[in-house]
C-alpha positions as CSV (number, residue, x, y, z in Angstrom):
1,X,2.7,44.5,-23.8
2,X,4.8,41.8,-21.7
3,X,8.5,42.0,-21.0
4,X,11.1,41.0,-23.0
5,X,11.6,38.7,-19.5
6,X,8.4,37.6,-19.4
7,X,8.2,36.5,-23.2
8,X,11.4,33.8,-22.1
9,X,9.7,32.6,-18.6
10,X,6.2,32.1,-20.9
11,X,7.9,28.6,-21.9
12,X,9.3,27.7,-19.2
13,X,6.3,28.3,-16.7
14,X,3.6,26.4,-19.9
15,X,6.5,23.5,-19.4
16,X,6.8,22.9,-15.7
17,X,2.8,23.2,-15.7
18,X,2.8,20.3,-18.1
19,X,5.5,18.4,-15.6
20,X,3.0,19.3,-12.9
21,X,0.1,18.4,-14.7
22,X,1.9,14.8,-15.9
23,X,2.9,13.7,-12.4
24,X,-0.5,14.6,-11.0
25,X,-2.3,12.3,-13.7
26,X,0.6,9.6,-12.9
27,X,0.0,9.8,-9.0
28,X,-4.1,9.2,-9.8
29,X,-3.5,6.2,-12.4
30,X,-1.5,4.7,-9.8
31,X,-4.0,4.6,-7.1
32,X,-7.2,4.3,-9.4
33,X,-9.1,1.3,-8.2
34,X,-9.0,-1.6,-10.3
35,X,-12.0,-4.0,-11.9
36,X,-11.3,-6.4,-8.6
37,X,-10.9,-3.2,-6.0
38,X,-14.3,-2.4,-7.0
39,X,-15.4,-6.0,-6.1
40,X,-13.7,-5.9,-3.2
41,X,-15.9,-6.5,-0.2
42,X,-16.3,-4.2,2.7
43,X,-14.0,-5.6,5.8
44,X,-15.8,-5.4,9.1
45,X,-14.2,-6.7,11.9
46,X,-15.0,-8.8,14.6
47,X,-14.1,-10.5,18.1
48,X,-15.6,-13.2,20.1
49,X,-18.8,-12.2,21.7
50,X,-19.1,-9.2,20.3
51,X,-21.9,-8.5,17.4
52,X,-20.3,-7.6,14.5
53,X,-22.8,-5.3,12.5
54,X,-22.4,-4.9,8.4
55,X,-24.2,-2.7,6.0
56,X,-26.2,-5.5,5.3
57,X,-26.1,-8.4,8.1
58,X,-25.2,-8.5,11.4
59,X,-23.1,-11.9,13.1
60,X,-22.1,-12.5,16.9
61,X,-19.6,-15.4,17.0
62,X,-20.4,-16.9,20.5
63,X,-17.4,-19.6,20.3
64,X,-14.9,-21.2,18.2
65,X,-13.4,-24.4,19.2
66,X,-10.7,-27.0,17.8
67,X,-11.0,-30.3,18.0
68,X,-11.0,-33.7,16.8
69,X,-14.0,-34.5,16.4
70,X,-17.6,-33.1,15.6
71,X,-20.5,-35.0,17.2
72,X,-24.3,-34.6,16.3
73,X,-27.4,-36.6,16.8
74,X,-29.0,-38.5,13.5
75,X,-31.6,-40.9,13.3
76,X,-31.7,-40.9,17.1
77,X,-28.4,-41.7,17.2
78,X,-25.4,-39.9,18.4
79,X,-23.0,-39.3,15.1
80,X,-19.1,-39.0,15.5
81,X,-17.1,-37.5,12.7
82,X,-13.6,-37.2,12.9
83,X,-11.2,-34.9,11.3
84,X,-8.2,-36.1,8.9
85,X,-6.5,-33.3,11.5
86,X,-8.6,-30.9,13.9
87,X,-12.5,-29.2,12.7
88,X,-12.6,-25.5,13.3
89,X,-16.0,-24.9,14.7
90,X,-17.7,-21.4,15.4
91,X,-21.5,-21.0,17.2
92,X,-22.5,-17.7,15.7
93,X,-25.9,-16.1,15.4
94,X,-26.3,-14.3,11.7
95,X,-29.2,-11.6,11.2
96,X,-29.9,-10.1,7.3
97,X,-30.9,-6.4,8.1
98,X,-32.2,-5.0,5.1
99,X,-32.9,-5.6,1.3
100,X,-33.9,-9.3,1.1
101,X,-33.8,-12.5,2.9
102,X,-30.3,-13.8,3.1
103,X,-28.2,-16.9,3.3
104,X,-24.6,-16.8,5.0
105,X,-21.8,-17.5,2.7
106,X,-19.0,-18.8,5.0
107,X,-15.4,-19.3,4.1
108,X,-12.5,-20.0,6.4
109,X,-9.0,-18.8,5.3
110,X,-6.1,-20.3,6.2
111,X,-2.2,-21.2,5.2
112,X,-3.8,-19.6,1.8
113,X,-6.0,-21.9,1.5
114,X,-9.9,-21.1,1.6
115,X,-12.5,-23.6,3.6
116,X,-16.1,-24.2,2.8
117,X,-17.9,-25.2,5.8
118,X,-18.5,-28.7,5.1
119,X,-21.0,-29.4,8.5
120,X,-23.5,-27.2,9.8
121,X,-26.9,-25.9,9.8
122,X,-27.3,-22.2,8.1
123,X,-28.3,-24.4,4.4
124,X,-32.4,-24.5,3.5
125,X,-34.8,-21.2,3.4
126,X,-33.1,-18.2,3.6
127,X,-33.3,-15.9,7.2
128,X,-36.0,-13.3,7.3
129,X,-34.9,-9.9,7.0
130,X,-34.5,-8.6,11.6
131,X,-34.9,-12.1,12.3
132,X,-31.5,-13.8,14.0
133,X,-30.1,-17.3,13.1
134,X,-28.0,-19.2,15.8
135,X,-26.4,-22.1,14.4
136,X,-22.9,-23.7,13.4
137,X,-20.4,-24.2,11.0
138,X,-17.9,-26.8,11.2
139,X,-14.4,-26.6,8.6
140,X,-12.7,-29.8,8.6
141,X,-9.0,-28.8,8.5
142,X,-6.3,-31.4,6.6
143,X,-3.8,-29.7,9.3
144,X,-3.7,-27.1,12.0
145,X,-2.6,-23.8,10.7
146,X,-0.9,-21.0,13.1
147,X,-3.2,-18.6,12.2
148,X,-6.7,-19.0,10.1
149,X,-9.5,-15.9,9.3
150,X,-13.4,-17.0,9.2
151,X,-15.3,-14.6,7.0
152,X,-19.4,-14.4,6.8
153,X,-21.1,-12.2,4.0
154,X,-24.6,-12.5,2.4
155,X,-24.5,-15.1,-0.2
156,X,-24.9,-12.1,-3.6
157,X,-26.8,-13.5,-6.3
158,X,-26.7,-12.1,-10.3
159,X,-30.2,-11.7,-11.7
160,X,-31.1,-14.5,-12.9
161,X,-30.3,-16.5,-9.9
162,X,-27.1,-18.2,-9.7
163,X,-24.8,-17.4,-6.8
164,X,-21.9,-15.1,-7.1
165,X,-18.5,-15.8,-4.8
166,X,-17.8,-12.2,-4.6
167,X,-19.4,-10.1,-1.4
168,X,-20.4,-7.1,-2.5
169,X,-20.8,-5.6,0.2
170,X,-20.1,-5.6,3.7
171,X,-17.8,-8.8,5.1
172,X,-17.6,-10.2,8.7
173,X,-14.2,-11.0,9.5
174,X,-12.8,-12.8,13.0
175,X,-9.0,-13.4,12.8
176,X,-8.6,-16.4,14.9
177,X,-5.0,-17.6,16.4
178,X,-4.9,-21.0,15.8
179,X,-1.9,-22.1,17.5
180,X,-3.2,-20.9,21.1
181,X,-6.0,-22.4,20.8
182,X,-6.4,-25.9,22.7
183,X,-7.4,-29.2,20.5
184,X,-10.0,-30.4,22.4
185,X,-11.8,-34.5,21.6
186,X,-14.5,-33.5,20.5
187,X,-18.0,-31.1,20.2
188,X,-21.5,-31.7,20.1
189,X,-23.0,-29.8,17.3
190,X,-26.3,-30.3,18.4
191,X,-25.7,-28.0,22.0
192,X,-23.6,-25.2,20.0
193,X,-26.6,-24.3,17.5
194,X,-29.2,-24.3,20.3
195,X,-27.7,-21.0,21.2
């Protein structure tokens, strides 16, 4: 038999489990992942110089530089492309260490806006699985930002073939600070991807 006393505490300890129970369910639902956390791809950061390694790829900026202009050779002759403001080029080296071959999908963020690397020479067969890839890219910028993010992840395909613009999976990313960098004249393309 229970006591009189605990007969009139039975409610009140079934209600403040319920309380308990409620806020516990509300703390989870608050911090469950949504459809686009689970797309989310997998930050890795990286410096200068240093090799940045992924679950999936590997990538060692070796230099970024602002300048003017971007300069490369073409039909024998030296080509000059200038900027509407400044190019933002980075000599990297990017290695694809397991599951497939894999192309770079490059973007450069900055003042919100995202940059396609419109010059440089990681487009044509994808890189062999252990085997690395020096080259450039080259993001013409319509004005110097302050600060700007370059990000490098294996281009992610759906089954049938056509690329998808979410990495998902691991993401190289190299904060740059824009506005302590020197604008230089101009860069030969040609002597950055050689390594």
């Amino acid at each position: 038999m229970t006591s009189p006393v605990a007969q009139r505490l039975l409610p009140v300890g079934r209600a403040l489990l319920a309380v308990a129970l409620l806020a516990a369910a509300m703390l989870l639902w608050k911090n469950m992942p949504t459809k686009m956390d689970t797309w989310a791809p997998i930050p890795v950061e990286a410096r200068v110089g240093e090799r940045a390694i992924g679950r999936d790829l590997a990538v060692t900026v070796h230099s970024v530089d602002l300048v003017r202009a971007v300069t490369f050779a073409q039909s024998g002759q030296l080509t000059r492309v200038p900027a509407t403001a400044a190019w933002l080029v980075f000599s990297l080296t990017y290695e694809p260490l397991h599951d497939r071959d894999g192309r770079p999908a490059m973007r450069l963020v900055a003042d919100g806006r995202t940059f396609q690397s419109s010059i440089g020479n990681f487009r044509g067969p994808p890189v062999p699985i252990g085997v690395p890839k020096t080259g450039v890219a080259a993001f013409e910028l319509p004005s110097i930002p302050a600060a700007a993010e370059f990000k490098v992840a294996n281009q992610t395909q759906e089954k049938w073939g056509n690329p998808l613009n979410a990495p998902l999976d691991s993401q190289i990313s190299l904060p740059i600070d824009v506005a302590a960098m020197p604008l230089e004249d101009a860069v030969n393309l040609d002597e950055l991807g050689a390594g």
